[in-house]
N, C-alpha and C positions, 0 to 999 in steps of 0.2 A: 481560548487555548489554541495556540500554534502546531497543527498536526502535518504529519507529511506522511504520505500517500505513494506505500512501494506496489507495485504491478507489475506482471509481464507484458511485456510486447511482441516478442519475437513467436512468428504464427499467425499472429490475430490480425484481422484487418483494422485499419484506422478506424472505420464506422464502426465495427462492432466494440472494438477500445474506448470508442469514443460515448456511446452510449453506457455502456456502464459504467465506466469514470465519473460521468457527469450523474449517474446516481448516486453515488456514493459522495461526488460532490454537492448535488442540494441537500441531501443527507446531514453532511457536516454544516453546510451554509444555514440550513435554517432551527441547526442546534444553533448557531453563534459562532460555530466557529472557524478561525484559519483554517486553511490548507493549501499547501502547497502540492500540486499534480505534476510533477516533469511532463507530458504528455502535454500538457492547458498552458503551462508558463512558463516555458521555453523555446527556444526555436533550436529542438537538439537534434536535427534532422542538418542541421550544420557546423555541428561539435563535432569533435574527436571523442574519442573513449574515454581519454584523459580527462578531459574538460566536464564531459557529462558527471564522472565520478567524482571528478572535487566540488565539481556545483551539488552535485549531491548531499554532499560530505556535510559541507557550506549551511547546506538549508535543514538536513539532520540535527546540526550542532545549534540550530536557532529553532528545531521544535520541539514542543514539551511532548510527543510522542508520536509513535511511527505505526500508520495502521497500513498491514499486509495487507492486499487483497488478491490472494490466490482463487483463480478463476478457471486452470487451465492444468492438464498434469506434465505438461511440459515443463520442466525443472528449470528453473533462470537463475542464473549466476548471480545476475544483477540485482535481484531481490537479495539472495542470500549474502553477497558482499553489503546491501544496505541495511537488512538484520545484524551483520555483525558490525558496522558501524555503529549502530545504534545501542547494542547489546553493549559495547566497549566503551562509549558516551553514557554508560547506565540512563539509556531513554527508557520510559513505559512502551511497550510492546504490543498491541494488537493485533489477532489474526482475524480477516472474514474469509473462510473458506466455503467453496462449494462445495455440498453433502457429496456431490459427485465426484470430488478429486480428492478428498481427504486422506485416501489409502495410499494412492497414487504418488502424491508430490513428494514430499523431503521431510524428513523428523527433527524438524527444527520447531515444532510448536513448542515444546519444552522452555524456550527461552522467551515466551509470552507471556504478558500477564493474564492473557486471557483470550480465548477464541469461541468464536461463533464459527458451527458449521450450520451454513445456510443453505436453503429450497429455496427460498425467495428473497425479492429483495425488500420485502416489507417486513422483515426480520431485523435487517440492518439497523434502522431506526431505535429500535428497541434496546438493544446492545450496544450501542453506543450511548446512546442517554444513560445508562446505567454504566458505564465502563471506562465516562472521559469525567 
């Protein structure tokens, strides 16, 4: 399955981005599957805004679904524009939130097929083999 992997960035430092991304990416790699990480497989640190969102768009419209991973209660556009991308492509939807920002962030879980609010990240595993 071809998954694509929205996140925020704005805040976070690259190490600590980079660290949980790549849990979430052997997560997905040693279920079998795709994913695509803007973060890991891009150089969008030399894109425009523009460019970032249609590569976006791009690799949305080539996954068979879109797992959120809300980590931070700082609100991002960029997720929510890639939600409603996805939402308007009718993709399958996943959230992993943290138990700690659930109240916090945006009431867009409604448009998920399903979300995990996670403690830890050995929860993740779990919820995904059951939800892809």
């Amino acid at each position: 399955m071809n998954i694509f992997v929205s996140y925020k960035q704005t805040w976070v430092s690259d190490q600590e981005l980079t660290e949980k991304l790549w849990k979430v990416r052997e997560v997905l790699s040693w279920l079998w599957h795709n994913n695509f990480i803007y973060f890991f497989d891009t150089d969008f640190k030399n894109q425009t805004s523009e460019e970032i969102i249609s590569d976006a768009k791009n690799e949305i419209v080539k996954s068979d679904l879109v797992l959120a991973f809300v980590d931070d209660t700082w609100r991002s556009e960029w997720i929510l524009l890639e939600l409603w991308i996805a939402f308007w492509l009718n993709k399958k939807i996943l959230f992993l939130v943290n138990n700690k920002q659930k109240e916090e962030y945006f009431l867009s879980y409604w448009i998920a097929h399903n979300t995990l609010f996670f403690d830890d990240f050995s929860e993740i595993e779990w919820f995904i083999r059951n939800n892809i």
